[in-house]
C-alpha positions as CSV (number, residue, x, y, z in Angstrom):
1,X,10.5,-18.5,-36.3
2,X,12.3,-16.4,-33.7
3,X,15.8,-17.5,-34.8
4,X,14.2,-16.6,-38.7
5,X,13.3,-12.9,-37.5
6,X,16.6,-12.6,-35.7
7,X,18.5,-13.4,-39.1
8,X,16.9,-10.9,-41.2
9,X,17.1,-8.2,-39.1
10,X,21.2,-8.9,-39.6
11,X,21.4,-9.2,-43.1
12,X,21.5,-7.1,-45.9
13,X,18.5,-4.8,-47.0
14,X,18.7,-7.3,-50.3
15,X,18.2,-10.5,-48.0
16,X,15.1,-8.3,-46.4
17,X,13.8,-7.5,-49.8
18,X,13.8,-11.2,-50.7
19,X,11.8,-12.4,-47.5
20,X,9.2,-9.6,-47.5
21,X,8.6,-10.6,-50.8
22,X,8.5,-14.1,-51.1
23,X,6.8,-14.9,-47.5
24,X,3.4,-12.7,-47.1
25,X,2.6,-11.1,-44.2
26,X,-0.5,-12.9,-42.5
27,X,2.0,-15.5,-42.3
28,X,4.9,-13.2,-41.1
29,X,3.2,-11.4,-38.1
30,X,2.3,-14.6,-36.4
31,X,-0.6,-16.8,-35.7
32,X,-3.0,-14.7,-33.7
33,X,-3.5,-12.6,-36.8
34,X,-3.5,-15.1,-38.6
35,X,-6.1,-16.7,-37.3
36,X,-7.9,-13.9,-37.2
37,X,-7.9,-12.5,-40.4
38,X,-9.0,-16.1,-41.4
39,X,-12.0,-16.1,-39.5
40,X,-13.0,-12.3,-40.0
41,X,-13.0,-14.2,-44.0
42,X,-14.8,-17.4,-42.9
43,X,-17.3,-15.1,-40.8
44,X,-18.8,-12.9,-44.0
45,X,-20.9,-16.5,-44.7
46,X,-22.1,-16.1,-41.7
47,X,-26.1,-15.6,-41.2
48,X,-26.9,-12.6,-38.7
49,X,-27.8,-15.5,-36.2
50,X,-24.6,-17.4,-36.3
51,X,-22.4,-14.1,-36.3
52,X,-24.7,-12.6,-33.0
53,X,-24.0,-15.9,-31.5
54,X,-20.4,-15.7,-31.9
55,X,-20.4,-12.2,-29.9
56,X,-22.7,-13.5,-27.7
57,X,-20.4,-16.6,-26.8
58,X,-17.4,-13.5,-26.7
59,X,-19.1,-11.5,-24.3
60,X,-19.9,-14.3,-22.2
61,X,-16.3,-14.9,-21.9
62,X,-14.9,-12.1,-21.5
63,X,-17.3,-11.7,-18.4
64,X,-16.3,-14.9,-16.6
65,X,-12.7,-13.7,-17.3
66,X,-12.9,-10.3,-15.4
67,X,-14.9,-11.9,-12.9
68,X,-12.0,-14.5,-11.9
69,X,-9.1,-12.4,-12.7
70,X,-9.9,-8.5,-12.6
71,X,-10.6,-7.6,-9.0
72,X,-12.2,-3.9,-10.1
73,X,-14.7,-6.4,-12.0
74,X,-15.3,-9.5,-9.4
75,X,-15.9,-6.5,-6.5
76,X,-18.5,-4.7,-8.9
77,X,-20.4,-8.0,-9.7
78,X,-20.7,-9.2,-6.3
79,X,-21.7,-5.3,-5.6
80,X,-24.8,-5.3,-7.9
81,X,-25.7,-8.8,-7.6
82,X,-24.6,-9.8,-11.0
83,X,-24.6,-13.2,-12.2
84,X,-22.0,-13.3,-15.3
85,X,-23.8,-16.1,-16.8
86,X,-26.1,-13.9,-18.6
87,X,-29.4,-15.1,-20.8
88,X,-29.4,-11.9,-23.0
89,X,-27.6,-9.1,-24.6
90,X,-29.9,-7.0,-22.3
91,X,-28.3,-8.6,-18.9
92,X,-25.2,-6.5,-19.1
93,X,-27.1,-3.4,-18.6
94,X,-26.9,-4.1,-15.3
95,X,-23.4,-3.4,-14.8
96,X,-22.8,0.5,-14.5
97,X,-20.8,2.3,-17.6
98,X,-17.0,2.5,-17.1
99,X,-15.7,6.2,-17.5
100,X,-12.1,7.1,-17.9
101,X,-12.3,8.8,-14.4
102,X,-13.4,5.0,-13.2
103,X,-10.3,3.9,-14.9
104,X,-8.1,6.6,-13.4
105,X,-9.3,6.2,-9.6
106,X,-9.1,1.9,-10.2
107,X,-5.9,1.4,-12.3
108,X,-3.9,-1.3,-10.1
109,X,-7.2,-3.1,-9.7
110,X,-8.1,-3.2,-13.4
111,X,-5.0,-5.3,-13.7
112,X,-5.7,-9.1,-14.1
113,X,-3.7,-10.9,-10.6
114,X,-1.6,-14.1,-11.7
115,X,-0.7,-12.4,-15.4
116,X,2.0,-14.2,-17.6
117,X,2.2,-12.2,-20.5
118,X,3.8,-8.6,-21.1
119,X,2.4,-5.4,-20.6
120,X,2.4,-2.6,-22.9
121,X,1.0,0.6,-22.4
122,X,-1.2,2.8,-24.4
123,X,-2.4,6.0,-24.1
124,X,-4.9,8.1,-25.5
125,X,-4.4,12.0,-26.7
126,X,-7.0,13.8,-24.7
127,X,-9.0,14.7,-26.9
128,X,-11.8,15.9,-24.8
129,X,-9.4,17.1,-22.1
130,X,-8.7,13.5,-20.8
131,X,-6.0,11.6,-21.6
132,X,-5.9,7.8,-20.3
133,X,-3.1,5.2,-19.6
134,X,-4.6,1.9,-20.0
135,X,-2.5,-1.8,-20.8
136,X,-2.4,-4.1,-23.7
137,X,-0.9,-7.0,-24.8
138,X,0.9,-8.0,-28.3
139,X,-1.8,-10.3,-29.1
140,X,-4.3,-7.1,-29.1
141,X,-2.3,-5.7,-31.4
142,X,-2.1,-8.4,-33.8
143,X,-5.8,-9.4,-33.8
144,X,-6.5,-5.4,-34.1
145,X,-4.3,-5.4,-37.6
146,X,-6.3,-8.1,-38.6
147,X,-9.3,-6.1,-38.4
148,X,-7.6,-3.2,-40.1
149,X,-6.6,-5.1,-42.7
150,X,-9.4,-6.6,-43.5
151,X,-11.4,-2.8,-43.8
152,X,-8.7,-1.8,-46.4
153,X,-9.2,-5.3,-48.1
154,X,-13.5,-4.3,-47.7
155,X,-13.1,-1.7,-50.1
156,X,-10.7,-3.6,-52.5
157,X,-7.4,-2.8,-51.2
158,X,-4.6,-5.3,-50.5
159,X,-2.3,-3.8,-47.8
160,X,0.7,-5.3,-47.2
161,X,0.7,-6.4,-51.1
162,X,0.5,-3.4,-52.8
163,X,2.5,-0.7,-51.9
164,X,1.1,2.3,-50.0
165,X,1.7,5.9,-48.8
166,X,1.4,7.2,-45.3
167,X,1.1,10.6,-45.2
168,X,1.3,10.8,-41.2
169,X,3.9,9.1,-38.7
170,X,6.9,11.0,-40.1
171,X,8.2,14.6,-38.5
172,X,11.6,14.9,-40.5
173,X,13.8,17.7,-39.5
174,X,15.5,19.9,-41.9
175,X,18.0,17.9,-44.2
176,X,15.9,14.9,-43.6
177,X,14.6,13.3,-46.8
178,X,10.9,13.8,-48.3
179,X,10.0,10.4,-47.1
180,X,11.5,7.1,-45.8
181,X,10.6,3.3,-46.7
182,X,9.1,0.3,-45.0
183,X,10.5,-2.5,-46.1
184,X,8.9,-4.8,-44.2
185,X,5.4,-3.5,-44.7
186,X,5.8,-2.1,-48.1
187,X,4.7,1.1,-47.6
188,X,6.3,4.9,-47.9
189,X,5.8,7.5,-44.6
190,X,5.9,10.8,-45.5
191,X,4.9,14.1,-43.6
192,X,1.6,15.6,-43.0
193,X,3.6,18.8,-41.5
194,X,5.1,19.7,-44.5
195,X,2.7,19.7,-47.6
196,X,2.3,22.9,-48.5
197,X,2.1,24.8,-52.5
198,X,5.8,24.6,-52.7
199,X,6.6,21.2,-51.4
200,X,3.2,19.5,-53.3
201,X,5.2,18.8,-56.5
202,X,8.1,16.7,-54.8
203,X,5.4,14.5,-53.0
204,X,3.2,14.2,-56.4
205,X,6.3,13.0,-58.0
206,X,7.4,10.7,-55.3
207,X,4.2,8.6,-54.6
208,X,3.7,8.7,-58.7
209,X,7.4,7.5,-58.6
210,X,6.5,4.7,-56.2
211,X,4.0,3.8,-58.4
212,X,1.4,2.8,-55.1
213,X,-1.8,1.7,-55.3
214,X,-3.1,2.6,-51.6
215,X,-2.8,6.5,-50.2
216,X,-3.3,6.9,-46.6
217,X,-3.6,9.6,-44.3
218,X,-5.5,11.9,-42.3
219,X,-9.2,13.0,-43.7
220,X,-8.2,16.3,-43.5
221,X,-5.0,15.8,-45.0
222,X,-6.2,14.0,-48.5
223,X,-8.6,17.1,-48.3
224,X,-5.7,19.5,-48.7
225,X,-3.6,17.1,-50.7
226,X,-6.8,17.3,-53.1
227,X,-7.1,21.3,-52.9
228,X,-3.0,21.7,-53.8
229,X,-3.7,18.8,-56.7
230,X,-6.2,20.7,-58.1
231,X,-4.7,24.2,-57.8
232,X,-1.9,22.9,-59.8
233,X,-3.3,20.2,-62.0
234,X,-1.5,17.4,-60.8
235,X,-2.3,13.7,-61.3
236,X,-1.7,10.8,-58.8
237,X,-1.1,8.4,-61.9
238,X,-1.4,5.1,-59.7
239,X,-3.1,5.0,-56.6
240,X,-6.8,2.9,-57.1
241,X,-7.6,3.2,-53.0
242,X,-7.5,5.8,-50.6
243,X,-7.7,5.2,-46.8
244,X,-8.1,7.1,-43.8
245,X,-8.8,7.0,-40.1
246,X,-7.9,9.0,-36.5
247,X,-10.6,11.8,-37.2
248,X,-14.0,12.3,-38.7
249,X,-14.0,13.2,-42.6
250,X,-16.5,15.8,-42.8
251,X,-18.7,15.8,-46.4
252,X,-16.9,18.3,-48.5
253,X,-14.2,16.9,-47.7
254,X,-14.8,13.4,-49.0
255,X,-16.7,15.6,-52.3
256,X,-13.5,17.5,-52.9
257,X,-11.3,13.9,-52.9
258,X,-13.5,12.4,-55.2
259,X,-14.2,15.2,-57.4
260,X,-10.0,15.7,-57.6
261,X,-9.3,11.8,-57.6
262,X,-11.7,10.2,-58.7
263,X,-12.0,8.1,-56.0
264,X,-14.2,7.4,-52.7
265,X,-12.2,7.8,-49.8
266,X,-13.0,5.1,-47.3
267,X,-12.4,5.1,-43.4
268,X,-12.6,3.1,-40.5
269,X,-13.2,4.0,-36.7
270,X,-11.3,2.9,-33.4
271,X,-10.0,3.7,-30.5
272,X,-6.8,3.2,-28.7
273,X,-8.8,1.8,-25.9
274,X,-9.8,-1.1,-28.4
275,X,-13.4,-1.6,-27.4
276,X,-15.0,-1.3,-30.8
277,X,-14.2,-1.1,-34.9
278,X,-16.3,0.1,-37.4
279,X,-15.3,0.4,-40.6
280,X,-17.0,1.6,-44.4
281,X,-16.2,-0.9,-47.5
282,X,-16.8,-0.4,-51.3
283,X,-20.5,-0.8,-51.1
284,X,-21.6,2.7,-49.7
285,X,-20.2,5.2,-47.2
286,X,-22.2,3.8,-44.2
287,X,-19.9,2.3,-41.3
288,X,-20.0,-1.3,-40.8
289,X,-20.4,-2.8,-37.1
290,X,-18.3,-5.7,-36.5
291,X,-19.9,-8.2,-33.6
292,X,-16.2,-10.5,-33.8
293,X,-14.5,-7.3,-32.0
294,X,-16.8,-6.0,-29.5
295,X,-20.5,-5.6,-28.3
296,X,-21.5,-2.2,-29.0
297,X,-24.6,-0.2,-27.3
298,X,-26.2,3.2,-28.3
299,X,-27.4,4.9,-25.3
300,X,-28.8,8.0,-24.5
301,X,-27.6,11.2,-26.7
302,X,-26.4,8.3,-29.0
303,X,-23.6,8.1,-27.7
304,X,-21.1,4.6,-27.7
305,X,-20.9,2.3,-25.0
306,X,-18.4,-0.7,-25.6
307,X,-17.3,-3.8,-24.6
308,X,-14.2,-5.0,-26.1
309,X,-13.1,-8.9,-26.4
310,X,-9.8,-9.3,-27.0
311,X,-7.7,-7.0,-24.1
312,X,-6.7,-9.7,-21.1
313,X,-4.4,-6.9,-19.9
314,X,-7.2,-5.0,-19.0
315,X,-10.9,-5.2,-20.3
316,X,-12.9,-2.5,-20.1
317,X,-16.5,-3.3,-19.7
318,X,-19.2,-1.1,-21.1
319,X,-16.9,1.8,-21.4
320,X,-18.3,5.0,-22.1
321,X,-16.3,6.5,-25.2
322,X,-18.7,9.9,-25.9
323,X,-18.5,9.7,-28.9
324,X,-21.7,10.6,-30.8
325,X,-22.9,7.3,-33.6
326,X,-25.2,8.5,-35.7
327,X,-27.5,5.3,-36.7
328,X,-28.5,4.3,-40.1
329,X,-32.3,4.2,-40.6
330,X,-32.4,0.3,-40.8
331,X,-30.2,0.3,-37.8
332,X,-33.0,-1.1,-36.0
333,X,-33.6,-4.4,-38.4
334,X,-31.4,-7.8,-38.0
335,X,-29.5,-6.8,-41.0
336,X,-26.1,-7.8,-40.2
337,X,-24.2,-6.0,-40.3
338,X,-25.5,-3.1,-38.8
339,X,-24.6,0.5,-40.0
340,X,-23.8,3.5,-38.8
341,X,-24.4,6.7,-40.9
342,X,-22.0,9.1,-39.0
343,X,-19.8,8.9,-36.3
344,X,-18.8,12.2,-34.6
345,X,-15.4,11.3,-32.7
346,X,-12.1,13.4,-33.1
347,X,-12.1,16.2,-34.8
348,X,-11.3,20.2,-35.1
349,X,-9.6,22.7,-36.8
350,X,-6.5,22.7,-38.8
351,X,-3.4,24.9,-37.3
352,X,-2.2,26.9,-40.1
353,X,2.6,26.3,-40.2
354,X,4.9,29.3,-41.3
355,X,4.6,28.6,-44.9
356,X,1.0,28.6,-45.2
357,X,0.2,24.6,-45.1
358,X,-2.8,23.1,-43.1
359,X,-1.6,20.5,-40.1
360,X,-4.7,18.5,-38.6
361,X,-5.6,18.5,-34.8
362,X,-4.8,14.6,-34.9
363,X,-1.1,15.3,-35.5
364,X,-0.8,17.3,-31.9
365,X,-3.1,14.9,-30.8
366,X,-0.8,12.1,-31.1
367,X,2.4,14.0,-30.1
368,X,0.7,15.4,-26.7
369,X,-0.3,11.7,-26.2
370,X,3.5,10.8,-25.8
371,X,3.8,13.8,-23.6
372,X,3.6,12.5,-19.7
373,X,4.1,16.0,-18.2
374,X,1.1,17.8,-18.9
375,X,-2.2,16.2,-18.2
376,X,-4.3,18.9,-20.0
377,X,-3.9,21.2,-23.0
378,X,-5.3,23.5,-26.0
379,X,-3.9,25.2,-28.4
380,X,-5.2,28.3,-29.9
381,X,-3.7,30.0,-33.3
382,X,-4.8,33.5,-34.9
383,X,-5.9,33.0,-37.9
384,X,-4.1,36.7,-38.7
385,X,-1.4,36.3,-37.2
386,X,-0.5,32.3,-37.1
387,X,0.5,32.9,-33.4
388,X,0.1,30.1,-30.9
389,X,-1.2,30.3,-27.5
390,X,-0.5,26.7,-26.6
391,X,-2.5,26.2,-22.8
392,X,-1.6,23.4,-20.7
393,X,-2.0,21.8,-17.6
394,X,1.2,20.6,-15.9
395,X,1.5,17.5,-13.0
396,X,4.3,17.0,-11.0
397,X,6.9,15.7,-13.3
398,X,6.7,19.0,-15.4
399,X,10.6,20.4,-14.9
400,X,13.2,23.1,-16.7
401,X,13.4,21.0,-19.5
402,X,10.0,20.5,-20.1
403,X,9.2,24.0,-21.6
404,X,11.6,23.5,-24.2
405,X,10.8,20.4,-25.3
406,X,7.5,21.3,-26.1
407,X,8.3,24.3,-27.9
408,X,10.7,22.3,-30.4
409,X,7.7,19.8,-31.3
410,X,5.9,22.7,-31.7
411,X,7.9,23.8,-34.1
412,X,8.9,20.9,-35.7
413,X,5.5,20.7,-37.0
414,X,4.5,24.3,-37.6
415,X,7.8,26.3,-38.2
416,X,9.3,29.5,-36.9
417,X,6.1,31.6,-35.5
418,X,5.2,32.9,-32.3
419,X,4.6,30.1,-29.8
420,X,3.4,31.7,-26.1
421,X,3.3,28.6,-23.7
422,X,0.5,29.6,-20.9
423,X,0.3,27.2,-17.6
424,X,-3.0,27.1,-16.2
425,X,-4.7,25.7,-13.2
426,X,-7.6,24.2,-15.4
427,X,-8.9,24.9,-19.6
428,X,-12.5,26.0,-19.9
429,X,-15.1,23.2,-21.6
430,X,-17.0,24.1,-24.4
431,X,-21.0,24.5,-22.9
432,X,-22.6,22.8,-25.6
433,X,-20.6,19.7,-26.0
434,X,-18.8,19.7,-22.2
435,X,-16.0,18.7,-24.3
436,X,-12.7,20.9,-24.3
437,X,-12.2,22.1,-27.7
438,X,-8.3,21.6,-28.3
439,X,-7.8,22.9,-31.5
440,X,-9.0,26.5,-32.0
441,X,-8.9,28.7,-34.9
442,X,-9.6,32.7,-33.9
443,X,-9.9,35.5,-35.5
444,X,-7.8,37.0,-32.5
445,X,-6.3,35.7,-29.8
C-alpha cells in the first residue's frame, strides 16, 4: 500500500483522478478507519444494553492502560486508592477531574513510558484564555474521521463521494484564485475571509459550477452566506446537505439557512482534545451521544466531563472541558442514544474586514492556535470604526519578528484597517462566565 501511495503522489493529476475515483476512501485511508466506520454501522443494531457494554468494556481499558503506562495516572490511582477494575460507571467518580492546568503542570508524565508509535501534537485555540499542547497519534486521527464521517452520512450525506465545499481552511492572498481543489477528498476550500456583497456572486457561481452536493463551513458563515443569498436572490442550484462544526449555531441562524436554503443545517461537536463527539442527524436537531468514542458525565453547572478511548499518546481521564450541555428532557431514560438539546462551546462575535464582510471568532481561533508566542489573547474591534485592539499575552519566545507576523495574519483575514497590537501582563475574565471573552464587538473602543 505504501509503495501504491508513493506512486500516485508521482504521477500525473489524470493518474490521481483515476485512483480517487475508482478506489473509495474507507478503503484508501487505511484499516483503523476502516474498521471503524464498520463498526460505528454494525453498532446502530445495537440495543442500549449491548452499546453501554461496549463503552463499559472501553473504559475499563483504557483505565488499565493509563495505570501501566501513564505515570501521571498509576501515581493518582495508588494516591486515592483506586482499583481500575471498576464494577460501575459510578466507580470513576473517584478519580479527581483533569483540568488543562493539570495537564500543563504534568505534561512529561502524561506521556505513556516504552511508546513505539509517533507523536503528533495538537493544540487547542484558547478559547477561554487557555490554550493546551496535548499529543496524538495517527490512528486517533483516523478513527476520529470515521466518526465524522459517519455524522455527515447521519443526516444523509456521503462525504468523500459526493463532492463538497469548504468554506474555511483557505486564506488566499491577493492574486490567489477564489478556491483550490482536493483531489483526493473531492472537495473545493474556499475562504471564509473574503465573502462579502461584491465577492458573493463569484462563489455562488463557483460551488453551482462544481455542481456539490455537501456545503460546509462555519455556523456563522452559512448564516452570512444565507443573508448575501438572499439580499441578492441567488440560488445554490445543487447542494442537498449542509454541514457545520467548530462553534455553536445559534437559532436564527439555523432559521435564516433554512428559510434561504431550504435546508436544515446539521452539526456535530468535538474537541481537539478528542474526549467526546456528539453529533445531530436527519431526524431532529437534538445532538446525539456516541458511547463507541468516549464516556461522557454531566456534572455540576452542566458542564462536560470526558473520558476519551482512543488517545494512547496521552489519555485524558475525566477531563473537564467547561463547556455547558444542555440535556434533553428524556436525557434521563435508557434511550440510546442519549440527546443533548444545546451545547454551549465556542462561540462570539463576528470581526467586521475592510470591505464590510463578517469573519467568525473560530477563524482567529484557529490561526492564534498555530501561534507558539503568545500564550494569551483578545481582540476587540469598534463596531464604528472597524479598528482593532488585538491584546495579547507574550512568553519567552516572543522576538522582533513576532509583532509583524501577527499583524500580516491579521490582515490577511480582515484587510487594510487600523490594527493596535497591546502587550499586557494578564486579559481581564468576563465575571459571569470566568471565561475570557476573545472576540469583542464595541461600540467604542
Amino acid at each position: 500500500m505504501a509503495s501504491i501511495k508513493n506512486f500516485i503522489k508521482k504521477t500525473p493529476t489524470i493518474i490521481q483522478k483515476m485512483y480517487y475515483q475508482v478506489v473509495p476512501f474507507e478503503y484508501r485511508y487505511g484499516k483503523k478507519y476502516y474498521d471503524m466506520l464498520k463498526l460505528i454501522n454494525d453498532s446502530k443494531k445495537w440495543s442500549y444494553d449491548q452499546a453501554k457494554n461496549f463503552q463499559f468494556n472501553k473504559l475499563k481499558e483504557i483505565l488499565k492502560y493509563c495505570n501501566n503506562n501513564i505515570p501521571y495516572y498509576n501515581k493518582l490511582f495508588k494516591n486515592n486508592g483506586f482499583d481500575i477494575n471498576i464494577k460501575s460507571f459510578e466507580d470513576i467518580k473517584n478519580i479527581p477531574f483533569l483540568t488543562k492546568k493539570d495537564i500543563k503542570e504534568n505534561f512529561e508524565k502524561l506521556k505513556p513510558v516504552n511508546f513505539n508509535s509517533k507523536f503528533y501534537d495538537m493544540h487547542t485555540s484558547g478559547t477561554t484564555g487557555e490554550r493546551l499542547h496535548i499529543l496524538g497519534t495517527d490512528d486517533l486521527f483516523k478513527i476520529e474521521a470515521a466518526f465524522i464521517t459517519n455524522a455527515y452520512n447521519d443526516h444523509g450525506a456521503q462525504l468523500y463521494k459526493d463532492h463538497s465545499i469548504w468554506i474555511r481552511r483557505y486564506s488566499p492572498k491577493e492574486g490567489d484564485p477564489i478556491a483550490f481543489d482536493d483531489i483526493e477528498l473531492n472537495r473545493s476550500y474556499m475562504s471564509a475571509f473574503h465573502l462579502n456583497n461584491e465577492t458573493v456572486h463569484d462563489y455562488i457561481k463557483y460551488i453551482n459550477e462544481k455542481k456539490s452536493k455537501i456545503l460546509v463551513s462555519y455556523p456563522s458563515t452559512i448564516y452570512y452566506l444565507s443573508c448575501l443569498c438572499e439580499k441578492f436572490n441567488l440560488k445554490l442550484k445543487h447542494i442537498k446537505f449542509i454541514h457545520g462544526a467548530s462553534e455553536v449555531c445559534l437559532s436564527h441562524w439555523s432559521e435564516k439557512i433554512k428559510n434561504v436554503f431550504g435546508i436544515d443545517i446539521k452539526m456535530h461537536y468535538g474537541q481537539v482534545e478528542k474526549i467526546s463527539f456528539f453529533h445531530q442527524d436527519s431526524e431532529n436537531d437534538l445532538y446525539k451521544e456516541n458511547l463507541l468514542y468516549s464516556y461522557n458525565e454531566i456534572v455540576e453547572n452542566d458542564i462536560l466531563v470526558g473520558t476519551g478511548f482512543y488517545n494512547t499518546a496521552m489519555p485524558l481521564i475525566r477531563y473537564k472541558t467547561n463547556d455547558i450541555l444542555i440535556k434533553n428532557e428524556k436525557y434521563t431514560l435508557n434511550c440510546f442514544p442519549k440527546t443533548i438539546k444545546r451545547i454551549d462551546g465556542r462561540d462570539g462575535d463576528m470581526l467586521i474586514t475592510e470591505k464590510d464582510s463578517y469573519v467568525p471568532a473560530v477563524n482567529f481561533y484557529s490561526f492564534m492556535s498555530k501561534i507558539k508566542y503568545v500564550d494569551f489573547f483578545q481582540i476587540t474591534q469598534s463596531k464604528k470604526t472597524k479598528a482593532v485592539k488585538f491584546y495579547i499575552v507574550p512568553n519567552n519566545q516572543f522576538n522582533s519578528n513576532s509583532e509583524k507576523e501577527l499583524l500580516t495574519e491579521m490582515q490577511n483575514r480582515l484587510g487594510n484597517i487600523q490594527i493596535e497590537i497591546i502587550k499586557t501582563n494578564s486579559i481581564e475574565r468576563e465575571k459571569k462566565s470566568q471565561k475570557i471573552k476573545i472576540i469583542k464587538l464595541c461600540d467604542e473602543h
